[in-house]
matplotlib code that plots the C-alpha trace (Angstrom):
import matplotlib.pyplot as plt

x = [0.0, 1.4, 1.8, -0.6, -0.3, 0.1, 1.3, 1.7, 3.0, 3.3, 3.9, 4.0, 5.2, 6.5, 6.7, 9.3, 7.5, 9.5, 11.7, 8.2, 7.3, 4.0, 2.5, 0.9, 0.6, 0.7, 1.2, -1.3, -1.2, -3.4, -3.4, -4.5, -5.2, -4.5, -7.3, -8.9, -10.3, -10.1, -11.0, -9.9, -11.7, -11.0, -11.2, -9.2, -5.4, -5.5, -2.7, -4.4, -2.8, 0.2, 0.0, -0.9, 2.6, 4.3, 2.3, 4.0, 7.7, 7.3, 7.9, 9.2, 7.7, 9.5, 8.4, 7.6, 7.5, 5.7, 6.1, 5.0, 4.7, 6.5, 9.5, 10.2, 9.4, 12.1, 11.3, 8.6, 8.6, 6.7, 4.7, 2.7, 0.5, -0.2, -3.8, -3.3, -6.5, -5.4, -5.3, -1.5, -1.6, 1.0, -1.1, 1.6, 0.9, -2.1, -4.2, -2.2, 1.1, 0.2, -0.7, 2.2, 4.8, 5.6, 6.4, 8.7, 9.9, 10.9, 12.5, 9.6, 9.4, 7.1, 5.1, 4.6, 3.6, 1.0, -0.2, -0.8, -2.2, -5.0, -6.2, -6.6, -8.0, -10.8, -10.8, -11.4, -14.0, -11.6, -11.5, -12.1, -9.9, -6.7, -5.2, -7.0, -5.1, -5.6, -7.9, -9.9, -11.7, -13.9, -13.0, -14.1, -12.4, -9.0, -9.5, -10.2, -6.6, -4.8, -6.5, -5.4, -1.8, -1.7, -2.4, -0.3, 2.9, 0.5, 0.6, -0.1, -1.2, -3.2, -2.8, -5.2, -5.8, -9.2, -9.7, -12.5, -12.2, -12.5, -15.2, -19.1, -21.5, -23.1, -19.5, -18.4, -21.3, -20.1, -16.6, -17.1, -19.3, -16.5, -13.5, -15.4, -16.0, -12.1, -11.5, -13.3, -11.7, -7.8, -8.5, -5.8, -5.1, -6.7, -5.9, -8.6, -8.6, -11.4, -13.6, -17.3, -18.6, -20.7, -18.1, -16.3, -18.7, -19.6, -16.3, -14.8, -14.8, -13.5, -14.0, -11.0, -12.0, -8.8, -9.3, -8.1, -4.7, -2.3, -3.9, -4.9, -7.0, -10.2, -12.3, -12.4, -15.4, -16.7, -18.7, -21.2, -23.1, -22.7, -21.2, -21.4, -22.8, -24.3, -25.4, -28.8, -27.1, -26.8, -30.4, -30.9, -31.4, -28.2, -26.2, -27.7, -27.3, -23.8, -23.4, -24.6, -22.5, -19.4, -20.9, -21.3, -17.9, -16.2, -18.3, -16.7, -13.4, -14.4, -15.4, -12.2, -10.2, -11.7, -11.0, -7.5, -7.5, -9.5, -6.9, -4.0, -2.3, 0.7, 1.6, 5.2, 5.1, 7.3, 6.2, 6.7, 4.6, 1.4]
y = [0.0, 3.4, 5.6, 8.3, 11.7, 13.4, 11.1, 12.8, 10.1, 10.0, 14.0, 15.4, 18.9, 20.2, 23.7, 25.8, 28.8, 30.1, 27.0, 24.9, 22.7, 23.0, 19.9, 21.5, 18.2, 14.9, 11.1, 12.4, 10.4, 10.8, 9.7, 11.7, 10.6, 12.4, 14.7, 13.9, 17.1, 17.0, 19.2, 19.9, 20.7, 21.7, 23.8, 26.5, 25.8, 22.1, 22.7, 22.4, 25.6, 24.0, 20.7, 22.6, 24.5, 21.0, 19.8, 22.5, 22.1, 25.7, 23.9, 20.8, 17.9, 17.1, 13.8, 12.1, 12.9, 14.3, 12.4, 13.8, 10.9, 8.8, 11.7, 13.1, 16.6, 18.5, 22.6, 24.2, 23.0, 23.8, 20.7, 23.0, 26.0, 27.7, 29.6, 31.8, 33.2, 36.7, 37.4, 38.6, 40.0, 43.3, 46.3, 47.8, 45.0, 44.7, 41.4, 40.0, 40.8, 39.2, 36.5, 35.8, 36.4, 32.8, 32.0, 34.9, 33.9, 30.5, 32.3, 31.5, 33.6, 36.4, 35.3, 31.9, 33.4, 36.1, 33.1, 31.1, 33.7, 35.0, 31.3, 31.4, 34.8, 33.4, 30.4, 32.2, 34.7, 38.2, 38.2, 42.3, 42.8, 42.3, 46.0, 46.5, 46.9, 45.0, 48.0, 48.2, 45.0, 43.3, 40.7, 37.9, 39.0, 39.3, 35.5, 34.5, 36.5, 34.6, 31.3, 31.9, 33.0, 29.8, 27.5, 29.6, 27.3, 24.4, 22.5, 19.2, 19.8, 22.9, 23.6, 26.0, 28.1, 29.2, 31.0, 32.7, 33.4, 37.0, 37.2, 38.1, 34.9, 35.4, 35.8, 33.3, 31.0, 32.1, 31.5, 28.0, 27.0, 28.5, 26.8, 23.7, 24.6, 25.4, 22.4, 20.5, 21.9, 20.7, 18.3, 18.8, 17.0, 19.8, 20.0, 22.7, 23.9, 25.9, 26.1, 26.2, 22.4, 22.9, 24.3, 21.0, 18.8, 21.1, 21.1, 18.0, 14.0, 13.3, 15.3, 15.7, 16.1, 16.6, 16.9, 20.1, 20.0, 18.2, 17.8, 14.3, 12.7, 11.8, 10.8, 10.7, 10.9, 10.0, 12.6, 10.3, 13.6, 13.0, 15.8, 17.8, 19.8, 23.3, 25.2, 23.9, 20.7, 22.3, 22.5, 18.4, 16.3, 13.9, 17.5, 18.2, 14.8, 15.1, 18.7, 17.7, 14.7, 16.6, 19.7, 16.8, 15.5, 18.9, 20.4, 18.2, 19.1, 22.9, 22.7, 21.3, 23.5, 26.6, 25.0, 24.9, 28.8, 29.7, 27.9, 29.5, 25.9, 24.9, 21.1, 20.8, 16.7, 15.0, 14.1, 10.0, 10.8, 11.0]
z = [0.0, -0.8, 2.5, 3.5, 1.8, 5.3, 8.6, 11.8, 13.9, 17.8, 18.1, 21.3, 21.7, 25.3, 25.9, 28.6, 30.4, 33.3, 34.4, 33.9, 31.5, 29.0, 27.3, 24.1, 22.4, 23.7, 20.9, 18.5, 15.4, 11.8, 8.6, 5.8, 2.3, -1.0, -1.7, 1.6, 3.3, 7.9, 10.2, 13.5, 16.3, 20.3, 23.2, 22.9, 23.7, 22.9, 20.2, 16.8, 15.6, 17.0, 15.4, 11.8, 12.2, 13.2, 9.8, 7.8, 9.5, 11.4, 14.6, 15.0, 17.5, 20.4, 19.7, 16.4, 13.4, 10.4, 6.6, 3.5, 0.7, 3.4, 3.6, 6.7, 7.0, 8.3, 7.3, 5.3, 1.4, -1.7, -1.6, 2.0, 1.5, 5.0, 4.9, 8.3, 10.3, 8.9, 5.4, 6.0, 2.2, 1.6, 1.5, -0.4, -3.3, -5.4, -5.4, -8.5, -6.8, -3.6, -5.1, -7.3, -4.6, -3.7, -7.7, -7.4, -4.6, -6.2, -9.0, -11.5, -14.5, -14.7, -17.8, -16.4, -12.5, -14.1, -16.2, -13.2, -10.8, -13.6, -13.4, -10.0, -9.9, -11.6, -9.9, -6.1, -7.9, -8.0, -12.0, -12.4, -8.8, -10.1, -9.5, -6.7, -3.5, 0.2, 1.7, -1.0, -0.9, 1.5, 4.4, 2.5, -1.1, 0.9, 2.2, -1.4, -2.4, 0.7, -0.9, -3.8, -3.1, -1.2, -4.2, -6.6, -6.1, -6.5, -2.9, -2.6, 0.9, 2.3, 6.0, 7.1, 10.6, 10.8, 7.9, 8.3, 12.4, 10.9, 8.9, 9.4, 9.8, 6.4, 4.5, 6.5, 5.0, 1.6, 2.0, 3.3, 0.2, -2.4, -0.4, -1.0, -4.6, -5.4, -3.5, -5.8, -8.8, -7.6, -4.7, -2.6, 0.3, 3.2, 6.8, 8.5, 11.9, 12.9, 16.5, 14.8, 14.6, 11.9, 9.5, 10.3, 9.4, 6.1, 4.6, 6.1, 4.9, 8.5, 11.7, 14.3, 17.9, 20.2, 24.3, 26.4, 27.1, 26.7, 23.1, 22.3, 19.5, 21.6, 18.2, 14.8, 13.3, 9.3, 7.8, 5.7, 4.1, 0.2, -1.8, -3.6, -0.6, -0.3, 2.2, 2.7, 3.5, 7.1, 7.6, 7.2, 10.5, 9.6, 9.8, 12.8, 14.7, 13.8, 15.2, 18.5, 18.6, 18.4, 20.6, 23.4, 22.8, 23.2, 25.7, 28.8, 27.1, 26.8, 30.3, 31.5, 29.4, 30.9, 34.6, 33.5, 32.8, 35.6, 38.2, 36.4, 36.1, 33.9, 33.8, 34.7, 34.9, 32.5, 28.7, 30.0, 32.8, 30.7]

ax = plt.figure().add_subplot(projection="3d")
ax.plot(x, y, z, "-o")
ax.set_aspect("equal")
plt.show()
């Protein structure tokens, strides 16, 4: 069997605050196949943001290890587009710019990056936006830029931080039905860390729930909704049930997380200890 696209295996991640020691992440391991699409959901502080920048080679694990194609992953590469929860475009660039600043970045020519970005201009929905600049256009239309910047050097993998954190609940709505649609259009292999439960189950062919910290994998759960999917899809009883399936296995998790805060704790125990 050829390996997954995407194995995290046995990552644990330990932290040093002030002499103590910080469990962020603790054996989490996942499989993900090309072209499938996971979500992650937690409490806040469970270390999904953290496990997406261990993903991408940002950080790497203090135990385990990530493999891409069955290669280790040992630093950031071309074959990872990181989606942050902020746009982080360059207001001082217009859209096409920002978007074609990882081919120049790998030294592509400029006839073949401006080729590649007006595909994907159209592709995200910003054909006619192409000279605007960053304050110019809307929340959502500077996520669809980010997007699209992302997929300009072609990733096989997207890694994305909750997207659209920032954006109004009806854009928000909007944005999760066009992510699907570009999705469908390349199929890359998407890793999507977000806190609302029913933009997991929308997007996602497997749902991630992780535990309060240290950040385990407490279930993983199959999304059996067909696609294609649109919105109305999250009106349906089987979207529902699902919903509150998750909601009740986070909420003793969100519970304890916020029990954590309140008492001001940080675990100094040894990672062999858990």
């Amino acid at each position: 069997m050829p390996p997954a696209k995407l194995e995290l295996n046995h990552i644990s991640m330990v932290y040093t605050q002030r002499g103590q020691r910080f469990v962020a992440l603790r054996d989490v391991s996942l499989q993900i196949d090309t072209g499938e699409f996971i979500s992650i959901v937690g409490a806040s502080g469970c270390g999904k943001t953290t496990l997406l920048r261990i993903a991408d080679g940002l950080v790497m694990p203090t135990q385990g290890q990530v493999r891409v194609d069955g290669q280790p992953v040992t630093r950031p590469g071309p074959d990872r587009g990181f989606v942050f929860q902020q746009d982080a475009l360059f207001p001082w660039r217009t859209v096409l710019a920002n978007i074609i600043f990882g081919l120049e970045v790998q030294g592509k020519r400029k006839r073949d990056a401006l080729q590649r970005a007006d595909e994907l201009v159209r592709l995200v929905g910003l054909a006619g936006f192409e000279q605007h600049f960053p304050h110019e256009l809307s929340g959502g239309m500077r996520q669809r830029a980010n997007l699209a910047r992302a997929l300009t050097i072609d990733p096989d993998i997207l890694l994305m931080d909750e997207p659209f954190a920032a954006l109004d609940a009806q854009t928000r709505e909007l944005m999760q039905a066009e992510l699907l649609r570009v999705w469908r259009s390349n199929r890359k292999t998407v890793m999507f860390v977000t806190h609302q439960i029913d933009e997991a189950v929308y997007l996602a062919d497997r749902v991630v729930v992780m535990t309060s910290r240290p950040g385990q994998i407490k279930a993983v759960l199959e999304v059996d909704i067909p696609r294609p999917r649109d919105l109305s899809v999250k009106r349906t009883p089987r979207f529902l049930e699902m919903v509150d399936t998750i909601w009740r296995m986070l909420e003793e998790e969100v519970k304890a997380a916020l029990r954590i805060t309140d008492a001001g704790q940080v675990d100094s125990r040894p990672l062999a200890t858990y």
